[in-house]
ChimeraX commands (.cxc) that place a marker at each C-alpha (Angstrom):
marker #1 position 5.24,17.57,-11.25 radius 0.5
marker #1 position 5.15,16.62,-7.58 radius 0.5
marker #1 position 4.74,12.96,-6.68 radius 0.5
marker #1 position 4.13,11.10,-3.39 radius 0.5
marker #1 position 5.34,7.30,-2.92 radius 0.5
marker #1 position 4.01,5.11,-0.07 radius 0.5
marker #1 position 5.88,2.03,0.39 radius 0.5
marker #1 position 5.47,-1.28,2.16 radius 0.5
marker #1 position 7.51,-4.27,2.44 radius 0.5
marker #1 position 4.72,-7.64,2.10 radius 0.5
marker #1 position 4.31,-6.74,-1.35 radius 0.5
marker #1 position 8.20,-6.58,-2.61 radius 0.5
marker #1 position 9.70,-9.44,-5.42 radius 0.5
marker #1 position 11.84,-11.27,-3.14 radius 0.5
marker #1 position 10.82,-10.79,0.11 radius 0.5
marker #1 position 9.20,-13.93,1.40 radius 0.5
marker #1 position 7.70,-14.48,4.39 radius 0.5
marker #1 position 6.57,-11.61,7.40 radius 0.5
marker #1 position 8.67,-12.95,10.26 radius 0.5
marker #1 position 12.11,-13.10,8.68 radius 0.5
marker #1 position 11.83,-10.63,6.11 radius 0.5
marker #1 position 9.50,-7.52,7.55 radius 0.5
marker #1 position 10.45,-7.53,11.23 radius 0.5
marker #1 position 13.36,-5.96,12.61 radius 0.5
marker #1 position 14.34,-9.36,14.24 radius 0.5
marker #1 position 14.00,-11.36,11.35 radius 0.5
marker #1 position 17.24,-12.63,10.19 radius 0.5
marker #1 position 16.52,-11.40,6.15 radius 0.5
marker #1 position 14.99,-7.64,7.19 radius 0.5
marker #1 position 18.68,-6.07,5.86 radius 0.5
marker #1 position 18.16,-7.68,2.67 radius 0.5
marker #1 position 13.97,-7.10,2.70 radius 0.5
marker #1 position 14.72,-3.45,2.83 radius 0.5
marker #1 position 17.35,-3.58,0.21 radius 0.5
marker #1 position 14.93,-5.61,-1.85 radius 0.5
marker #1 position 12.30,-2.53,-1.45 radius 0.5
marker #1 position 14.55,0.26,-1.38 radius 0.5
marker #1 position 15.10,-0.79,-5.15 radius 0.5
marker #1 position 12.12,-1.06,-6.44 radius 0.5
marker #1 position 11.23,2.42,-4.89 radius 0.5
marker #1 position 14.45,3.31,-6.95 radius 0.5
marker #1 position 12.71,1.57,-9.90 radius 0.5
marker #1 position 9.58,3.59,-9.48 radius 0.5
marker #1 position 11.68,6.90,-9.19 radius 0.5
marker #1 position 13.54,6.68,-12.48 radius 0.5
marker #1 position 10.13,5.85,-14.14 radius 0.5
marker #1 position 8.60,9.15,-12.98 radius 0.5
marker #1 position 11.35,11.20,-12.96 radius 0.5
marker #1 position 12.08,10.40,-16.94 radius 0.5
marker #1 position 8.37,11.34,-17.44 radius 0.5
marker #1 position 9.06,14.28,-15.71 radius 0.5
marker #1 position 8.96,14.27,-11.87 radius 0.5
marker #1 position 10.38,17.42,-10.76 radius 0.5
marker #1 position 9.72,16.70,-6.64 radius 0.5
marker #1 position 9.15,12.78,-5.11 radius 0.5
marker #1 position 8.89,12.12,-1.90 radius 0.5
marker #1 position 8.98,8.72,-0.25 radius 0.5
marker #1 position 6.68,8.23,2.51 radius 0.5
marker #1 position 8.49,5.05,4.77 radius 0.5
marker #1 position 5.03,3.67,5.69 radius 0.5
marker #1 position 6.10,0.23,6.74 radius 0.5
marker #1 position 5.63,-0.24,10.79 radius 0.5
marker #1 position 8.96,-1.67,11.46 radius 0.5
marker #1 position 10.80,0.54,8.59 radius 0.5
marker #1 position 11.55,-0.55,5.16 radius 0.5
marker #1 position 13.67,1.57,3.34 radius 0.5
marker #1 position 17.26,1.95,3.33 radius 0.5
marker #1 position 17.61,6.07,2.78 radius 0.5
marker #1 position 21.60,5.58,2.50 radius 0.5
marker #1 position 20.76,3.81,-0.68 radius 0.5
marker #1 position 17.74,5.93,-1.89 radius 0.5
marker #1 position 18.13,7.72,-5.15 radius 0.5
marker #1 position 18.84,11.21,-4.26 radius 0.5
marker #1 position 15.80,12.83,-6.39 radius 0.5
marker #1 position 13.62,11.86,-3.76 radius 0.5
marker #1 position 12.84,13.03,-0.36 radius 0.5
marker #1 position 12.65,10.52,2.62 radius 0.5
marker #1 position 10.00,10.42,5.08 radius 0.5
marker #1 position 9.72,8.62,8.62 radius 0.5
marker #1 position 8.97,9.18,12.02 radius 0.5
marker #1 position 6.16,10.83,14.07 radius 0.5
marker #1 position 3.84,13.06,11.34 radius 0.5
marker #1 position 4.01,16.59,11.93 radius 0.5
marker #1 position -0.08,16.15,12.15 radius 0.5
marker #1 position -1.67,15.25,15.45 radius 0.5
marker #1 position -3.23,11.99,13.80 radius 0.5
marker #1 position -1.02,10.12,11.56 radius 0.5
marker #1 position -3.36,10.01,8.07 radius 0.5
marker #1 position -2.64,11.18,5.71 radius 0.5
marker #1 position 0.98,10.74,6.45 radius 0.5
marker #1 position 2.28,14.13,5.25 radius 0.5
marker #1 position 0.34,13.64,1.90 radius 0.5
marker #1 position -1.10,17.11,1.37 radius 0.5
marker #1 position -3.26,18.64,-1.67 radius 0.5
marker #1 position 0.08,20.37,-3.10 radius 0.5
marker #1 position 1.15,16.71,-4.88 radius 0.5
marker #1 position -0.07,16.37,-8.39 radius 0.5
marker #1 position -0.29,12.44,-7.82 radius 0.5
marker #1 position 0.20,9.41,-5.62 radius 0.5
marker #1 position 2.08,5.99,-5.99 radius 0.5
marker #1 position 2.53,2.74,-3.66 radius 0.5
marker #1 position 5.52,0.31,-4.20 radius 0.5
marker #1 position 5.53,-2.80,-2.00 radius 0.5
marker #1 position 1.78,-2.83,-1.44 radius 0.5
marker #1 position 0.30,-5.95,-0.56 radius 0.5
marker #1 position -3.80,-6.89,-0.53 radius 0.5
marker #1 position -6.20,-6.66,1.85 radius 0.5
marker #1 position -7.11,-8.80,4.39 radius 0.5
marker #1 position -9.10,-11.72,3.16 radius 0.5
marker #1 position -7.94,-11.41,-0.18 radius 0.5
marker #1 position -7.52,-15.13,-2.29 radius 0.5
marker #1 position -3.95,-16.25,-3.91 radius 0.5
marker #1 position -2.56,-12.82,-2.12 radius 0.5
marker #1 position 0.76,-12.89,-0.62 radius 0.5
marker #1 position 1.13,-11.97,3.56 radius 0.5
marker #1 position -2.42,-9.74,2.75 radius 0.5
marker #1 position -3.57,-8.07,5.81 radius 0.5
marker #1 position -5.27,-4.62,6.77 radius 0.5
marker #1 position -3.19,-3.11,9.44 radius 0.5
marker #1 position -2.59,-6.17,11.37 radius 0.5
marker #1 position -3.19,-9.99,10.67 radius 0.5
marker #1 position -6.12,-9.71,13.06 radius 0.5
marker #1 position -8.63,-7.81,10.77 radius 0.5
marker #1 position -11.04,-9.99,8.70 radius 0.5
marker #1 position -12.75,-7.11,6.63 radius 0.5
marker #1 position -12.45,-3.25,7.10 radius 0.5
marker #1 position -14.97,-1.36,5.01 radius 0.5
marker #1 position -16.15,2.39,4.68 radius 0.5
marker #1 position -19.29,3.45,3.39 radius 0.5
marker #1 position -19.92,-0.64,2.77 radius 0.5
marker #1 position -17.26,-0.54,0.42 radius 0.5
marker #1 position -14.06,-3.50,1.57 radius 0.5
marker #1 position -10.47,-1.56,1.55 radius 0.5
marker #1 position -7.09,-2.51,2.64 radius 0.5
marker #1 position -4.02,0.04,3.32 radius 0.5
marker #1 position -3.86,0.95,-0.15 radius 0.5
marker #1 position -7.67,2.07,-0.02 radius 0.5
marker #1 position -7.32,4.12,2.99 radius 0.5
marker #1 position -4.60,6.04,1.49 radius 0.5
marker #1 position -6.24,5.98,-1.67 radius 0.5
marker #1 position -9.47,7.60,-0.14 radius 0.5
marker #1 position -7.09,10.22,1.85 radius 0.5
marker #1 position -6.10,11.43,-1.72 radius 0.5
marker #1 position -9.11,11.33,-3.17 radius 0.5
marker #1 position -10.32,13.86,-0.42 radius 0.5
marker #1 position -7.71,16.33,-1.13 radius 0.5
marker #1 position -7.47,16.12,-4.98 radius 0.5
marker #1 position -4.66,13.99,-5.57 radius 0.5
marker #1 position -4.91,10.94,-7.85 radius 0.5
marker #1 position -4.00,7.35,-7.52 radius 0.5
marker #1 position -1.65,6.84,-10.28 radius 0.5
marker #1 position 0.71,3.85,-9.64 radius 0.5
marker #1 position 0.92,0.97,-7.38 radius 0.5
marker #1 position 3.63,-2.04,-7.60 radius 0.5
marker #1 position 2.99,-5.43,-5.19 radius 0.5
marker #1 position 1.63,-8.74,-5.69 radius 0.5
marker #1 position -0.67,-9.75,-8.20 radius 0.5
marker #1 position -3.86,-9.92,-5.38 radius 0.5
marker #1 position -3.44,-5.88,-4.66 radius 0.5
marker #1 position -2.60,-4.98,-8.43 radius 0.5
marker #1 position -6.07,-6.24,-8.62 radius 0.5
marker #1 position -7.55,-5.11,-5.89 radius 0.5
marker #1 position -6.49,-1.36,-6.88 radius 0.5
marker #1 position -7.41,-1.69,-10.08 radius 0.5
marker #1 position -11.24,-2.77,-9.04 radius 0.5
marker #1 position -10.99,0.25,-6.59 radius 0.5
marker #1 position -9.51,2.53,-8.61 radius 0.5
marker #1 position -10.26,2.91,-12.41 radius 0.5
marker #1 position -7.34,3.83,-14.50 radius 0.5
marker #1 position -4.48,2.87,-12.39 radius 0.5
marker #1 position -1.60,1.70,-13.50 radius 0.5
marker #1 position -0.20,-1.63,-11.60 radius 0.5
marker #1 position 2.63,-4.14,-11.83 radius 0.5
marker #1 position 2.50,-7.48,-9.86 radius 0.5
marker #1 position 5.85,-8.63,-8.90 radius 0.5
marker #1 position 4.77,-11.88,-7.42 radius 0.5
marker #1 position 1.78,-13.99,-7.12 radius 0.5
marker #1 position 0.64,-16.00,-3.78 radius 0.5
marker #1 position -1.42,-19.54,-4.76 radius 0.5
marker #1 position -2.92,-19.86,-1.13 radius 0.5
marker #1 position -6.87,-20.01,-2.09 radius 0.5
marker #1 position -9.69,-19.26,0.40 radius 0.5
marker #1 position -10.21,-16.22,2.57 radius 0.5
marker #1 position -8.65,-17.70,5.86 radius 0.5
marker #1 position -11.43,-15.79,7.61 radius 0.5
marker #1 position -11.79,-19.36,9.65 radius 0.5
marker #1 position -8.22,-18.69,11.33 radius 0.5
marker #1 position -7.00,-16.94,14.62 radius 0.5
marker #1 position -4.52,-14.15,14.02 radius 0.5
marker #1 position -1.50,-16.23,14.09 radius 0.5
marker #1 position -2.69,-18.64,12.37 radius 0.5
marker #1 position -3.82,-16.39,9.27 radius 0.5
marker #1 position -0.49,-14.53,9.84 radius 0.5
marker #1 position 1.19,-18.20,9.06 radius 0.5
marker #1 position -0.80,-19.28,6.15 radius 0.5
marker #1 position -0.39,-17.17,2.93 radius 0.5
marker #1 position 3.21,-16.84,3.17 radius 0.5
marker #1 position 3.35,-18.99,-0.50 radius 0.5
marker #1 position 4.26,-17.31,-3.40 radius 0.5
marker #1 position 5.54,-17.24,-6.82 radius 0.5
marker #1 position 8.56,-14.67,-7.57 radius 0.5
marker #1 position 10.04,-13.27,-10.49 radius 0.5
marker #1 position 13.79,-12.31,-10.40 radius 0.5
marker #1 position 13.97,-8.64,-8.44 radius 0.5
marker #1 position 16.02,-7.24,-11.41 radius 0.5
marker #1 position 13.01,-8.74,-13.97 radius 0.5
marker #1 position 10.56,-6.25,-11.62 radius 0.5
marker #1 position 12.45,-3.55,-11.22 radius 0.5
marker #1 position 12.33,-3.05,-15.16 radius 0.5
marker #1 position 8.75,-3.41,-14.76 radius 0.5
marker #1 position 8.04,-0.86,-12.20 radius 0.5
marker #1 position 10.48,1.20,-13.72 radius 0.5
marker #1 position 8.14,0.95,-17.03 radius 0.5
marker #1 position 5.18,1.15,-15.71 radius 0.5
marker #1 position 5.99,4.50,-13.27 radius 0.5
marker #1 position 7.08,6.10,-16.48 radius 0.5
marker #1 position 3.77,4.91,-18.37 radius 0.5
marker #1 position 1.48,5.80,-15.70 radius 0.5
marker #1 position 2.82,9.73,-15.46 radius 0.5
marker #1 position 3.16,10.31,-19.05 radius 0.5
marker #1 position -0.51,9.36,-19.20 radius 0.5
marker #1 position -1.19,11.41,-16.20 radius 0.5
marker #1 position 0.53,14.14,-17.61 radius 0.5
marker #1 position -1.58,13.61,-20.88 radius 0.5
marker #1 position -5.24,13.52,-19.36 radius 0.5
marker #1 position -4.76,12.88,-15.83 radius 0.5
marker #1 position -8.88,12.51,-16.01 radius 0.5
marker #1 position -7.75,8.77,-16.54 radius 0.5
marker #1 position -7.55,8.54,-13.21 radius 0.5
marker #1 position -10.61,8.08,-11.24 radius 0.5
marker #1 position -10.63,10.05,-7.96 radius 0.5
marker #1 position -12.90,8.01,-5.52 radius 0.5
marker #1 position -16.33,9.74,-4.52 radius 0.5
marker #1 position -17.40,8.92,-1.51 radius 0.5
marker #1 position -20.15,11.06,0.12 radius 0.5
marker #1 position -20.49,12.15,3.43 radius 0.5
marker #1 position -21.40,11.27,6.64 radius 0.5
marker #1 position -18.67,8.04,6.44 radius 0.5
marker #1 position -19.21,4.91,8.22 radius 0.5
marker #1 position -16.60,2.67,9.01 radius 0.5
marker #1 position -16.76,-1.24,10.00 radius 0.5
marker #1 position -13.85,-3.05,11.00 radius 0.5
marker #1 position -14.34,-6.98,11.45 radius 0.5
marker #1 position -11.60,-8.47,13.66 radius 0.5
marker #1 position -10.66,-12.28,13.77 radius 0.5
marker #1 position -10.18,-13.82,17.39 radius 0.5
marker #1 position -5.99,-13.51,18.67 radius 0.5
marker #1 position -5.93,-16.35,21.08 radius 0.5
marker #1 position -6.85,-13.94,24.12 radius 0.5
marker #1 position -9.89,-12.13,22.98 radius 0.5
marker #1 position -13.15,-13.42,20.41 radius 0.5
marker #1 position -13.70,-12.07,17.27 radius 0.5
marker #1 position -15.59,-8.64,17.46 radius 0.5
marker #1 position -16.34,-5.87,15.25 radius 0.5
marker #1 position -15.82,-1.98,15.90 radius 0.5
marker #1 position -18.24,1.05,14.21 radius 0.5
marker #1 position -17.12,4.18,13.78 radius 0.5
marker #1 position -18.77,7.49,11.76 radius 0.5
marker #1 position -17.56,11.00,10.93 radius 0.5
marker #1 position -20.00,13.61,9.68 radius 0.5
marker #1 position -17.67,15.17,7.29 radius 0.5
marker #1 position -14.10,14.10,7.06 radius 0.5
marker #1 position -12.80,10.40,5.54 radius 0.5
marker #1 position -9.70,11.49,7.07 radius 0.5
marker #1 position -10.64,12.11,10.84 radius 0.5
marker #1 position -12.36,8.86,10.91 radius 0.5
marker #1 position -9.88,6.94,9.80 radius 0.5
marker #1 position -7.72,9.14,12.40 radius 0.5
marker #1 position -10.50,7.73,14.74 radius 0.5
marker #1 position -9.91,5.01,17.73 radius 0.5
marker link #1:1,2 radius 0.2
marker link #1:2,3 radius 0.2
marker link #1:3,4 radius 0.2
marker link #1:4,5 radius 0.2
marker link #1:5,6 radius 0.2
marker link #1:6,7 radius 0.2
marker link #1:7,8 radius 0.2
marker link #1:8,9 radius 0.2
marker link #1:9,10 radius 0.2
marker link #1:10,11 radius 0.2
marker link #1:11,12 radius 0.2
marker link #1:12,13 radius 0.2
marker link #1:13,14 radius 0.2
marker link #1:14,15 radius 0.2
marker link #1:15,16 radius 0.2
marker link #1:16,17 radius 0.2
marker link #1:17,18 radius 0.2
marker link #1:18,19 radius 0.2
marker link #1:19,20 radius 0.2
marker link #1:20,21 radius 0.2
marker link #1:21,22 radius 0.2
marker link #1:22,23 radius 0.2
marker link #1:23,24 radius 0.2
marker link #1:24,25 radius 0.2
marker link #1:25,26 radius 0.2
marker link #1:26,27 radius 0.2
marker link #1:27,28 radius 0.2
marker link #1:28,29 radius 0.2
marker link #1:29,30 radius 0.2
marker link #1:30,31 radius 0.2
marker link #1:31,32 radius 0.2
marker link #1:32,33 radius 0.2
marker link #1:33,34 radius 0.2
marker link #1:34,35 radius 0.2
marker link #1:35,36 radius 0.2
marker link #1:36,37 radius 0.2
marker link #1:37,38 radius 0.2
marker link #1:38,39 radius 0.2
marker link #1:39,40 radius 0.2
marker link #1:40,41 radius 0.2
marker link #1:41,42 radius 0.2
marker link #1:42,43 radius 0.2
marker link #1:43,44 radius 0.2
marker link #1:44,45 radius 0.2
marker link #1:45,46 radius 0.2
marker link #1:46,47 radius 0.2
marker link #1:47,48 radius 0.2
marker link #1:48,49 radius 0.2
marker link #1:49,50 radius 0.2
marker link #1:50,51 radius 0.2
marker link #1:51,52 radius 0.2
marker link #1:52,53 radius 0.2
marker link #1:53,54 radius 0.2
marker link #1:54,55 radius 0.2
marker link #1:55,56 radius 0.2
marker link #1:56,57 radius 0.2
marker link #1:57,58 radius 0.2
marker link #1:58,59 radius 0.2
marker link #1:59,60 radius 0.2
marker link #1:60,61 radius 0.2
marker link #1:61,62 radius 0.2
marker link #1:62,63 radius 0.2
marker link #1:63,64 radius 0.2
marker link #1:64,65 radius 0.2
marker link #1:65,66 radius 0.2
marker link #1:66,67 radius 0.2
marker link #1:67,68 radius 0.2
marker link #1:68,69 radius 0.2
marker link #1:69,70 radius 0.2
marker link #1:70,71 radius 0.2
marker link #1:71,72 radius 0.2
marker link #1:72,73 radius 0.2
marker link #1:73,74 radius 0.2
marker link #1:74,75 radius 0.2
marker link #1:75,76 radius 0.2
marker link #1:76,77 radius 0.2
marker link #1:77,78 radius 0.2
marker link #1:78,79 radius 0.2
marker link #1:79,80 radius 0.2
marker link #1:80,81 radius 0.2
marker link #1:81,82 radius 0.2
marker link #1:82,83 radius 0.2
marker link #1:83,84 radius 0.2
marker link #1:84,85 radius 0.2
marker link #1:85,86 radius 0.2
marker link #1:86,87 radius 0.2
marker link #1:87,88 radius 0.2
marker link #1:88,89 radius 0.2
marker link #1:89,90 radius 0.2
marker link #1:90,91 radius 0.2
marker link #1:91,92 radius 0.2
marker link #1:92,93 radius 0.2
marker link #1:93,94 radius 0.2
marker link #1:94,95 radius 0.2
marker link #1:95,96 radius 0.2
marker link #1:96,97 radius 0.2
marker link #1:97,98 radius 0.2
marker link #1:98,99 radius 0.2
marker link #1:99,100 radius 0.2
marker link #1:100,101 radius 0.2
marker link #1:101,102 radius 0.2
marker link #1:102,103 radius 0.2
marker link #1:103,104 radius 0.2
marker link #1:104,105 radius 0.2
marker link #1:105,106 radius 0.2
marker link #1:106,107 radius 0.2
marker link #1:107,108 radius 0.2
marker link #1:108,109 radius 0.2
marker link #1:109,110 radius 0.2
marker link #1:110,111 radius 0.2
marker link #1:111,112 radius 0.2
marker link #1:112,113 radius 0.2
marker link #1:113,114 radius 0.2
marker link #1:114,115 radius 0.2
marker link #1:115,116 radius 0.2
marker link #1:116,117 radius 0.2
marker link #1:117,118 radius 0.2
marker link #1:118,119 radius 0.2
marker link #1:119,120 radius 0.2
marker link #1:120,121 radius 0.2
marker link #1:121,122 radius 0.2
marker link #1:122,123 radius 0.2
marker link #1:123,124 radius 0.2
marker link #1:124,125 radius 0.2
marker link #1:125,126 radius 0.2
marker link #1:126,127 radius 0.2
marker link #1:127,128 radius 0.2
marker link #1:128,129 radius 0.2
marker link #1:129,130 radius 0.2
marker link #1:130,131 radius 0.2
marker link #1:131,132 radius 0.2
marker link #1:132,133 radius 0.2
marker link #1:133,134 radius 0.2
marker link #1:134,135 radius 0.2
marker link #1:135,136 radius 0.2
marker link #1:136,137 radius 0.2
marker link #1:137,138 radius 0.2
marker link #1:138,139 radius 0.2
marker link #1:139,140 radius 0.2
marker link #1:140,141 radius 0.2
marker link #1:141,142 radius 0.2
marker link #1:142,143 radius 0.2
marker link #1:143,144 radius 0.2
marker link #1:144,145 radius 0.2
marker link #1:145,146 radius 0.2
marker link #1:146,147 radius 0.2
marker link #1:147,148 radius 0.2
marker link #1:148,149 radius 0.2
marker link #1:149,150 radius 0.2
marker link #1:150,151 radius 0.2
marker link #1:151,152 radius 0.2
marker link #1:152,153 radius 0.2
marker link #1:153,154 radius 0.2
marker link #1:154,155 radius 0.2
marker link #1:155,156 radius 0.2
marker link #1:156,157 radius 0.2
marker link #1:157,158 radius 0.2
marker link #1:158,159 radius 0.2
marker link #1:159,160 radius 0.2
marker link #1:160,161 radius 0.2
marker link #1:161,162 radius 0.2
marker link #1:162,163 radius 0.2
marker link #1:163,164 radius 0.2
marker link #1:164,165 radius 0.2
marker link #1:165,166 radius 0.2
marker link #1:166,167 radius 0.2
marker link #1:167,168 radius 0.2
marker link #1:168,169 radius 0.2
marker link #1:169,170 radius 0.2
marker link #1:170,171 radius 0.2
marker link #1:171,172 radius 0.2
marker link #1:172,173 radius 0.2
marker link #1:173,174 radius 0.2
marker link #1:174,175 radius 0.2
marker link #1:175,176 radius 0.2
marker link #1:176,177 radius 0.2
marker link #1:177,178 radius 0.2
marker link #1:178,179 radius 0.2
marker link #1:179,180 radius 0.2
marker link #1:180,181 radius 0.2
marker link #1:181,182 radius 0.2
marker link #1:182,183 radius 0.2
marker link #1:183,184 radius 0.2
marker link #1:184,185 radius 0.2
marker link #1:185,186 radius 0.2
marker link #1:186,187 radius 0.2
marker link #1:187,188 radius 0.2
marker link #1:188,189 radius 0.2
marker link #1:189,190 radius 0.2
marker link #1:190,191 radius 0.2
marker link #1:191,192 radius 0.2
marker link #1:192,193 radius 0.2
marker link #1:193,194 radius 0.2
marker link #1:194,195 radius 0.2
marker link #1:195,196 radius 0.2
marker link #1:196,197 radius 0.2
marker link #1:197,198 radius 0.2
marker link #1:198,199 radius 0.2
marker link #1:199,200 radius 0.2
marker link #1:200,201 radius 0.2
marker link #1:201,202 radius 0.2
marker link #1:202,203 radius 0.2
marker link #1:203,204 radius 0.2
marker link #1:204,205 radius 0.2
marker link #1:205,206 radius 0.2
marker link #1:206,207 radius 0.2
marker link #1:207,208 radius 0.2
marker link #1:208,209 radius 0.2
marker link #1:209,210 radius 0.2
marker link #1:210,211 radius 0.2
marker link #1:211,212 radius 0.2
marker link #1:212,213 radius 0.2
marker link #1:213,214 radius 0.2
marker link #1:214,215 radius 0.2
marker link #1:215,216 radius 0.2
marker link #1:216,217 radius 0.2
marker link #1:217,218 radius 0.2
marker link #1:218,219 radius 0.2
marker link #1:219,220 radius 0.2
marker link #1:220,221 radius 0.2
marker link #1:221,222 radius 0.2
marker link #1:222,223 radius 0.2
marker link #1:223,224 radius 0.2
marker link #1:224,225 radius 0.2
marker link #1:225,226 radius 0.2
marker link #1:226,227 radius 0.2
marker link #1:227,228 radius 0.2
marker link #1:228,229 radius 0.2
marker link #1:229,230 radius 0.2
marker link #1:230,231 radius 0.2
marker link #1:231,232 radius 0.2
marker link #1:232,233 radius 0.2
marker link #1:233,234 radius 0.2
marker link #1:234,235 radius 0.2
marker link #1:235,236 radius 0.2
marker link #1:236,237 radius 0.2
marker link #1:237,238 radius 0.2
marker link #1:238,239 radius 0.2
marker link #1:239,240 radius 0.2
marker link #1:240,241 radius 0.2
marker link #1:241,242 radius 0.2
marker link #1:242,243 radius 0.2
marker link #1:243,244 radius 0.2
marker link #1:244,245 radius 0.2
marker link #1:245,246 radius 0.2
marker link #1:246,247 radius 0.2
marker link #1:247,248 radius 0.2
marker link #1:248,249 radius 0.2
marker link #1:249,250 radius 0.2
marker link #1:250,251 radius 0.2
marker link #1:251,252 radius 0.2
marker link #1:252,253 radius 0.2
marker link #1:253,254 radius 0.2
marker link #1:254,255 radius 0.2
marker link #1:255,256 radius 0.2
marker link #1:256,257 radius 0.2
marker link #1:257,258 radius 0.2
marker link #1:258,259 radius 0.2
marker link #1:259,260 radius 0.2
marker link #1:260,261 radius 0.2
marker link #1:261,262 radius 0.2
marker link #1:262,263 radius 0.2
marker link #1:263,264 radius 0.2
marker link #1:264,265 radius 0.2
marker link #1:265,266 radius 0.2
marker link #1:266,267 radius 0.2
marker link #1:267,268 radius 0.2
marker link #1:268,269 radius 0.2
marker link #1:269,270 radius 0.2
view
C-alpha cells in the first residue's frame, strides 16, 4: 500500500501565528517545523500499522516545514524543484493507492479558521468549475484526476470541515480551532494576513494520538472498501476564477482561466 502525504505548517497544534512560526525569519520556525515534523510522524505510524508498505512526504510548505533529520525513516522526503515542468501535482502520480494532508489549513475566506488562505493572503475566493477550493482542493482534484483517493487530512477544525464538505468519506482530525468570525473579504492582504491568527490549541502530544488514530482508521477502512472514498468528478472543459483582495499597491481584481481537458494543466496555468 503506497501512500502520499502533503504537509503544511498553518494548520499544525502549536504553531501560532504566520510571521513567527511559518517564515524562515520568524523567531519560532525551528520549533514550527518540529511541531509538524511530528505530527507527520503521527500520521506515519497510523498508516504504516494499517499497513503502509511505501509513504512519501511531499514538503509542500513555501518556506519548508519539515525537519527530514527527524522524519521517521519509513517515509520518503520530498522538496525542491518537481521533476515536472509545472509544479502540480507535486510528484503525486497514479502509482499511489491514496493521499493524506497533515498541517492543512482552510481556504481563504473561511469563518473561525486559523491563518486560512489559498496560496497567498491576497486571494478572496478561488473556484473551479464554480465550485470554492483552497490548497487542499487543488490537490485533492489533482488526485482525483489520476485515480488516487483523498483519504486523510489533519489541521484546524475550519479545513477538517471544509474537506469533509468536499470530499465525502474522508477521514479528518482538527487539532485546533480559530474563533475569528466573518470572511475578512473587507481587508487588504496584510490586513487579512493579521486577523485570524486566534486560536484554540490542544496539547501537541493530545493530537499526535489523534492523527496517529485517525491515519490508522482511515487506511484500514480504505483497505476495506476504499469506495468510501469519494473521488471528485469534475467534467471537462475546467474553468477557473480566482478573486484577489487589494495588497496596498494594486485593487482588487479577478483572473479567468480554462483548459479543455486537463484539471491539472490549468491549475499549472499563469
Amino acid at each position: 500500500m503506497k501512500i502520499y502525504i502533503m504537509t503544511d505548517m498553518e494548520g499544525v497544534c502549536g504553531v501560532v501565528n504566520h510571521d513567527d512560526w511559518v517564515t524562515r525569519q520568524g523567531i519560532y520556525y525551528e520549533e514550527g517545523k518540529r511541531l509538524l515534523t511530528a505530527e507527520v510522524n503521527a500520521a506515519i505510524a497510523g498508516f504504516a500499522a494499517a499497513g503502509a508498505t511505501e509513504i512519501r512526504v511531499m514538503d509542500g510548505h513555501g518556506y519548508g516545514g519539515i525537519n527530514n533529520v527527524l522524519l521517521d525513516r519509513r517515509a520518503s522526503y520530498v522538496r525542491g524543484p518537481s521533476p515536472y515542468p509545472d509544479p502540480y501535482p507535486f510528484t503525486l502520480d497514479a502509482s499511489f493507492d491514496a493521499m493524506a494532508w497533515v498541517g492543512q489549513h482552510a481556504k481563504a475566506g473561511t469563518e473561525y479558521a486559523h491563518m486560512a488562505h489559498t496560496g497567498w493572503f491576497n486571494v478572496l475566493d478561488y473556484q473551479i468549475n464554480g465550485i470554492s477550493i483552497g490548497e487542499f482542493g487543488q490537490m485533492a482534484m489533482c488526485g482525483a484526476a489520476l485515480g488516487v483517493r483523498s483519504i486523510f487530512g489533519a489541521g484546524d477544525e475550519a479545513f477538517a470541515q471544509e474537506a469533509a464538505a468536499l470530499v465525502n468519506g474522508i477521514e479528518t482530525v482538527s487539532v485546533k480551532r480559530g474563533f475569528i468570525p466573518g470572511s475578512g473579504d473587507a481587508y487588504n492582504t496584510e490586513g487579512y494576513k493579521e486577523r485570524n491568527n486566534g486560536a484554540i490549541h490542544m496539547h501537541p502530544e493530545v493530537a499526535c494520538e489523534l492523527i496517529r488514530a485517525g491515519a490508522e482508521r482511515a487506511l484500514r477502512r480504505f483497505t476495506e472498501d476504499r469506495e468510501q472514498f469519494a473521488l471528485l468528478q469534475l467534467q471537462a472543459p475546467y474553468r477557473r476564477e480566482i478573486r484577489y483582495r487589494s495588497d496596498g499597491t494594486k485593487a482588487a481584481y479577478t483572473h479567468y482561466s480554462e483548459h479543455p481537458d486537463s484539471v491539472i494543466d490549468l491549475l499549472n496555468g499563469k
